[in-house]
Each structure stands twice: as C-alpha cells, then as structure tokens.
C-alpha positions as CSV (number, residue, x, y, z in Angstrom):
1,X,294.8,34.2,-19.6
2,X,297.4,35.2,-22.3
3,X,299.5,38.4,-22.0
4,X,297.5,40.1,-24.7
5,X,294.0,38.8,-22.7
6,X,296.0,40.1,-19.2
7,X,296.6,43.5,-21.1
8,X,293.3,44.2,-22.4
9,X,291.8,43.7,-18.9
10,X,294.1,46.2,-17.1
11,X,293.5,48.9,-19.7
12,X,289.6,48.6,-19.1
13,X,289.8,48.1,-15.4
14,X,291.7,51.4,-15.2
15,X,289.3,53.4,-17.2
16,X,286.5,55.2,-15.6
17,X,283.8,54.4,-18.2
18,X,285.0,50.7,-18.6
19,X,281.2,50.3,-18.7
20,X,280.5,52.0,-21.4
21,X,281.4,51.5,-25.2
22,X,285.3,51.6,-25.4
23,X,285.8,50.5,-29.3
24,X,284.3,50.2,-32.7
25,X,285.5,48.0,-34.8
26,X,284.6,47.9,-38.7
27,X,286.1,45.1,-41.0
28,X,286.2,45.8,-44.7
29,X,284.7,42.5,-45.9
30,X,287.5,40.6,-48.2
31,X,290.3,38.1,-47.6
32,X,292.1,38.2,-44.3
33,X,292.9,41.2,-42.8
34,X,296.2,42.2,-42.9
35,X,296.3,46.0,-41.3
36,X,294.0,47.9,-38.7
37,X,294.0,51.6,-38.6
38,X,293.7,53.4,-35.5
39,X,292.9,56.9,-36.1
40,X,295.6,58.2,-38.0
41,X,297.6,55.3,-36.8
42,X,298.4,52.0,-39.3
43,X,299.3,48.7,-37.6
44,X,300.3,45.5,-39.7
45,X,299.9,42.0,-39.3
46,X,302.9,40.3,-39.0
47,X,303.7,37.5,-41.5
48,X,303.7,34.8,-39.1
49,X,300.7,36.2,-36.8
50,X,297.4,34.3,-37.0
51,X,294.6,36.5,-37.9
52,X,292.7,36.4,-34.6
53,X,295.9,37.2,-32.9
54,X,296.6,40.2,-34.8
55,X,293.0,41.3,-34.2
56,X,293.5,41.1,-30.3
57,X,296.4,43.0,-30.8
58,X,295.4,45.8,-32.6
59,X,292.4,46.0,-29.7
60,X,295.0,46.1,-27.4
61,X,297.1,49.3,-29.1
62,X,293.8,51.1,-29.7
63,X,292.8,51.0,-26.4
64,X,296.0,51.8,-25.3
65,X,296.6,54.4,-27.9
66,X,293.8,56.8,-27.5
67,X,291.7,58.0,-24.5
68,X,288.9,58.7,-26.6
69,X,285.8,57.0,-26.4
70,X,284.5,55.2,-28.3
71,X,287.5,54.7,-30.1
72,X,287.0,53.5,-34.1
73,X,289.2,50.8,-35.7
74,X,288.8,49.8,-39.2
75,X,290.2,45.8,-40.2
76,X,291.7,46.2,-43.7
77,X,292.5,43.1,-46.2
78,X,295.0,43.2,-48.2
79,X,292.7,43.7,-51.7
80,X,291.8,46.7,-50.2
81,X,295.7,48.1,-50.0
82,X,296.1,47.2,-53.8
C-alpha cells in the first residue's frame, strides 16, 4: 500500500459515515486532466505526475479538506482552462 493508498484509508476509517457516500467526482471529458477543483479550492497536476497519481491525490486533499459529505470534485483538462 503506497502512502497516498495508506492516507486515503485513515481519513475514511476515521469518519463516522465512512459507509456512506464520501465523494463525487465529475471529469470534464477532454485530454488529460491537469487540475481538480475542490470547492472553491484549485489543485494542479504537477508536470512530472502521472495522471492517475494526481487523481489519487486530489481524492486524498478533498477528503481531507472538507468535512462535508458528499464532498464534489470536478477533473478539469487543460482545453477547458484555455
């Protein structure tokens, strides 16, 4: 299990409703997806980060980020910034 994999677990083993729906996650269909947005919150893929990676780690700040449930995350590619 990875750090990222190790993370993700501990957030939802410490919420109460770990049972329940904990994130929704839209992707804007295009090319690779370079930036998630968390609420009001923008994260960017980093130039050398696989795109998988980066998706696991934007789960991992929105989780971590908001005690809302469900929580909404939208996957962005970069056509859609231009």
């Amino acid at each position: 299990m990875n750090p990222l994999e190790r993370r993700t677990a501990k957030l939802e083993a410490s919420r109460p409703d770990a049972n329940q729906i904990a994130i929704i996650i839209r992707r804007v269909i295009g090319g690779e997806v370079v930036r998630a947005v968390i609420g009001d919150r923008a994260i960017e893929r980093r130039a050398d980060e696989a795109e998988d990676a980066f998706m696991e780690r934007s789960k991992v700040e929105a989780l971590a980020g908001t005690d809302r449930r469900p929580c909404r995350m939208i996957l962005l590619p970069k056509e859609v910034l231009q």
